[in-house]
N, C-alpha and C positions, 0 to 999 in steps of 0.2 A: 504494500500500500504506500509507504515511502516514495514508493519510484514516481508517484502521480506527482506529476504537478499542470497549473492552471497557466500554460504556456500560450492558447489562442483566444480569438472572440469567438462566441458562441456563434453558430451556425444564423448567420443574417436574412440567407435566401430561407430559409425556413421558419426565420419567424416573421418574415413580411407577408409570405403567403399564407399563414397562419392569421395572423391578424387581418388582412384581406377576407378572410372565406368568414372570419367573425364577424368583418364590420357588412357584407353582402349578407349575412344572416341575419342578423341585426334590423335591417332595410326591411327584408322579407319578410320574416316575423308580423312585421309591424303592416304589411301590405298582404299578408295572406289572412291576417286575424283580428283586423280590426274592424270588420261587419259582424262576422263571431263574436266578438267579444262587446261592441254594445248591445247584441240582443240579448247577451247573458248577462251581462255584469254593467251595463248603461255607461260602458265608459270603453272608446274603440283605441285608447293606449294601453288598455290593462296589461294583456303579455309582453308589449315591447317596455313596458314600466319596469314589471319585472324579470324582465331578460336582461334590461338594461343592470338591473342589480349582479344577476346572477355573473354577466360578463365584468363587472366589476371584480365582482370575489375571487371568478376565472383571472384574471389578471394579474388578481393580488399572489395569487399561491404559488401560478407559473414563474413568475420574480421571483417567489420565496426559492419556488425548486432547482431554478435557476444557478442560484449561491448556494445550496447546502451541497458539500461535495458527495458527490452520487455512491461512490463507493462506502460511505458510510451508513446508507438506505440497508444494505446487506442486515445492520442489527433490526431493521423491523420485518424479517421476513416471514419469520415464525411466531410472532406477535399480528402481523396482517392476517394471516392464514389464520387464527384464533380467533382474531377479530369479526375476520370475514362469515366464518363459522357461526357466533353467539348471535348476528345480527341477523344471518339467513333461518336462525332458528327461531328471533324475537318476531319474526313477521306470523307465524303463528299464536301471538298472544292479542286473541280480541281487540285491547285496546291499542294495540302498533301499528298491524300489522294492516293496510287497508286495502280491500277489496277493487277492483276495477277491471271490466272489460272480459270478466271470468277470472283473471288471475291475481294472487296476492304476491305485489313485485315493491311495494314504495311500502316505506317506513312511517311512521306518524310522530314528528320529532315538536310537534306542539304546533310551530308558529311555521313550520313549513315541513315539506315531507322530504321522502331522499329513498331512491332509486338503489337497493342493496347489491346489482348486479353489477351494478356500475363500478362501484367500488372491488368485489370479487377478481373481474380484471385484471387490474391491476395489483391487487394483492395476489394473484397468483399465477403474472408474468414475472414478480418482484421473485418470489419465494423459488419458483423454479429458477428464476437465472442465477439465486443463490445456492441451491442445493447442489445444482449441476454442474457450478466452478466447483464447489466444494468435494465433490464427489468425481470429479472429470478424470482420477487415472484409472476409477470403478465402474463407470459409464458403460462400456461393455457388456457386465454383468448384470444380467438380473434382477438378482440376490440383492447385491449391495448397489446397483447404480438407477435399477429401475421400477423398484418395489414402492418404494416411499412417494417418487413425485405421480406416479399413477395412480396409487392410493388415495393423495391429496387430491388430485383430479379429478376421482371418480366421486368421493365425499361432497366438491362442488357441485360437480354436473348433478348427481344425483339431488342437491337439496335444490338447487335450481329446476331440475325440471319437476318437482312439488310443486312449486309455485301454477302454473307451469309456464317454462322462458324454452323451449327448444332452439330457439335462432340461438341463444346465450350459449347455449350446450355446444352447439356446434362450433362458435367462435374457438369458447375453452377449448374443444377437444383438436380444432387444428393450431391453435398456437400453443398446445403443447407438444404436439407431433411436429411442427417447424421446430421450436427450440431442441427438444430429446437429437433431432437431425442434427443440427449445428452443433451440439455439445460432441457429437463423434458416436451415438447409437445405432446400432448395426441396423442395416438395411432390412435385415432377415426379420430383424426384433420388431423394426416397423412396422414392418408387413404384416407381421403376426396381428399387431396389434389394432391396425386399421383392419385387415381381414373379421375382427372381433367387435369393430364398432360398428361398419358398415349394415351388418344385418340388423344391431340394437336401432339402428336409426331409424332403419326403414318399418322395424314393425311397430317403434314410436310414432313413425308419419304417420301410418296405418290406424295405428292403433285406437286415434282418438278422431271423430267425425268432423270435428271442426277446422285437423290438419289434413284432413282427407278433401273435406270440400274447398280448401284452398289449394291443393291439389290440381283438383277437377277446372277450377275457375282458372287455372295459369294454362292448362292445357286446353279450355273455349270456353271462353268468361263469355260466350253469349249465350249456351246454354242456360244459362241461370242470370239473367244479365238485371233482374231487381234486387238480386239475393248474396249469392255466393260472388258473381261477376260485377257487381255493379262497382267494387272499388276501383278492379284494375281497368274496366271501360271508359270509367270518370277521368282514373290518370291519362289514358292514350286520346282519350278527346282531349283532353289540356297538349297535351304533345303535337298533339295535331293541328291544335288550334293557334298556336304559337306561331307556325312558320322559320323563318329563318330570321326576321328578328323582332316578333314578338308584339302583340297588340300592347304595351308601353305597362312602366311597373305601376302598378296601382288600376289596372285597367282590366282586367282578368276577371270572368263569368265562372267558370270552374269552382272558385272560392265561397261561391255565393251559394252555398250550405248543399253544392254538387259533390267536389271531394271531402271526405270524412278525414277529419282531423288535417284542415290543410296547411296549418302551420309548423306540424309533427311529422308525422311519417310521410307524407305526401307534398311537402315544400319543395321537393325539384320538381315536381306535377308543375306547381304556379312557377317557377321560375320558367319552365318550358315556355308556358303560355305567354307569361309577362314579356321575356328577356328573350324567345323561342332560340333556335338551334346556335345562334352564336352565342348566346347565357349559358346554355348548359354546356358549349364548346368549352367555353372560360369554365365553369366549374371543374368540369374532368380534367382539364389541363392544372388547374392548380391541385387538384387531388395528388395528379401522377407527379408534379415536382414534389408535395409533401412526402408519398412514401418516397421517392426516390430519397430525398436527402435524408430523409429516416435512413433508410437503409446503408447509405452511406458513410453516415454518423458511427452505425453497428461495425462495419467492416473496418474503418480506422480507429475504433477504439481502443485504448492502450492496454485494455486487458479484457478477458474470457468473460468477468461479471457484464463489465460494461457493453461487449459486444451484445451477449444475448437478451439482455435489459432492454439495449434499443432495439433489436429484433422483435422482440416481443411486443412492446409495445406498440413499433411502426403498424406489424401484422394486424394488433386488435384495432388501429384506425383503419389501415384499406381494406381488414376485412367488414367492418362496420359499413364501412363509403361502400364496399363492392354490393352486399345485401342489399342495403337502402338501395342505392340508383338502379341496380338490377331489377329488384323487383318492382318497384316507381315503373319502370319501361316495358315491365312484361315479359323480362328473360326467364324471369327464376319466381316460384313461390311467394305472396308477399310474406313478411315475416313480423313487421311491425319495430323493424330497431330505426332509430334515430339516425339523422345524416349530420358528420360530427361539424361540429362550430357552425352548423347552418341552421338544424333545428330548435325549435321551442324546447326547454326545458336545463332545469340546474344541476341537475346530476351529472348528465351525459356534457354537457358544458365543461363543466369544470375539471370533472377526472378525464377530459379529451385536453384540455388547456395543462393539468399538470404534468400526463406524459409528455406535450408538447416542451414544458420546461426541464422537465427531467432529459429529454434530448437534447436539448441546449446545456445544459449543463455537461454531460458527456461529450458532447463535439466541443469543449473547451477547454479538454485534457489530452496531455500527450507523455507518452511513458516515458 
């Protein structure tokens, strides 16, 4: 740990893009939810009010995470994991734990809620990229290299999909099989072990009618096009209706109580519409510089913690940005996860802003 020292500036091109997708989210927010929000709350700034806060807080922590040197993060790994654990279990007690949309995924912290899976992420990109420096001349084996962080794995995935979060599970279970990879895990060992997930997945899609009918609705959302299909129809009329550049921000039909939650899971719908094919050009484009320099941050990092930290983390942003926009478009399933620094809400804000600073912080070490 000696060897670290704070020799560059933090990664620039990645936090200007970073602060771009927050301040264009920001805009949207306020332009996809402000007819929604005076018919509920008689006041059409209520969620860019408070976005506006929550991008504060975002702000404040990524600075914070920025200066605390990262390899020091190592002593909360097994403290995160515990953490992450009593909190995924607190969502079970009547008064915490709150109800919505079918699932119990947000916490009841009195004067605001908070998003348990959000946090789980990141405690357990953290915790695996410590286990697996620590454990990396055992990594090969089993026994001693592959018993523990699969254990911890499956302890999340499983309390997570109780709630029930399956898009979560899926994240967890590929940015653990990226990291296990990059730590030096045999090929064979992976295989084994995807070969082991693959089938649990599919009789989870299966399993339950409600993943079944979204299923059904990505493979001909007109068969059912008031019911099962009417989400992803509503997004490809916004797509469609958009053009190449967009009937102007603020000026979008789609919003007008057609897409369901279009401030949330559905905001590159209205961007399509507003901003059309050169808006979402520019969002994709700054996506792919974000993971890029993410990724890049991982591969020049002066040591094995730091690499797989930002691996990790970079993955749980483009895999987040890949769900969302994918199924926004109709490629994939919808899933209902958040599009990161663009969506409403303080969870997914903020633990998406502190990996961002804990990546600035690691691209400003050199061994």
């Amino acid at each position: 740990m000696n060897r670290l020292s704070r020799g560059k500036k933090p990664d620039m091109i990645l936090l200007l893009v970073t602060l771009l997708l927050a301040a264009i989210g920001t805009v949207m927010i306020y332009s996809s939810s402000s007819i929604l929000a005076t018919e509920r709350f008689r006041d059409g700034q209520f969620f860019l009010k408070k976005q506006l806060v929550f991008l504060s807080l975002g702000l404040l922590v990524m600075f914070m995470a920025t200066r605390f040197p990262y390899y020091k993060l190592r002593k909360l790994a097994w403290p995160g994991i515990a953490a992450a654990v009593i909190l995924l279990g607190a969502l079970w007690i009547p008064s915490l734990g709150i109800r919505a949309g079918g699932a119990v995924r947000w916490l009841n912290l009195g004067v605001v809620s908070f998003q348990v899976s959000e946090l789980v992420k990141v405690a357990l990109i953290l915790f695996l990229a410590h286990f697996l420096t620590e454990k990396v001349n055992h990594i090969r084996e089993i026994r001693h290299g592959l018993l523990i962080p699969l254990g911890v794995t499956g302890v999340m995935v499983g309390l997570i999909l109780l709630q029930p979060d399956f898009g979560t599970t899926v994240i967890l279970a590929l940015i653990t099989l990226m990291m296990l990879y990059m730590a030096g895990v045999r090929i064979l060992h992976l295989a084994g072990i995807a070969a082991m997930f693959i089938p649990v997945a599919f009789w989870l899609l299966l399993h339950k009618s409600y993943r079944l009918a979204r299923l059904t609705a990505f493979l001909d959302p007109w068969k059912d096009p008031r019911h099962s299909g009417f989400q992803i129809i509503q997004s490809l009329i916004s797509f469609g209706s958009g053009g190449p550049f967009g009937v102007g921000i603020g000026d979008g039909m789609q919003k007008l109580f057609y897409l369901p939650e279009p401030h949330t899971d559905f905001i590159l719908a209205v961007i399509a519409e507003e901003a059309g094919l050169i808006g979402v050009g520019l969002i994709l484009l700054l996506y792919f510089i974000l993971i890029l320099r993410g990724f890049q941050i991982s591969l020049k990092a002066p040591d094995l913690f730091g690499n797989l930290l930002a691996a990790g983390l970079t993955m749980m942003l483009a895999l987040e940005a890949f769900i969302n926009i994918a199924g926004v478009m109709g490629l994939i399933p919808l899933k209902g996860l958040a599009l990161p620094f663009l969506s409403y809400g303080g969870t997914s804000l903020i633990m998406s802003l502190i990996a961002v600073g804990i990546l600035l912080n690691i691209s400003s070490y050199e061994g």
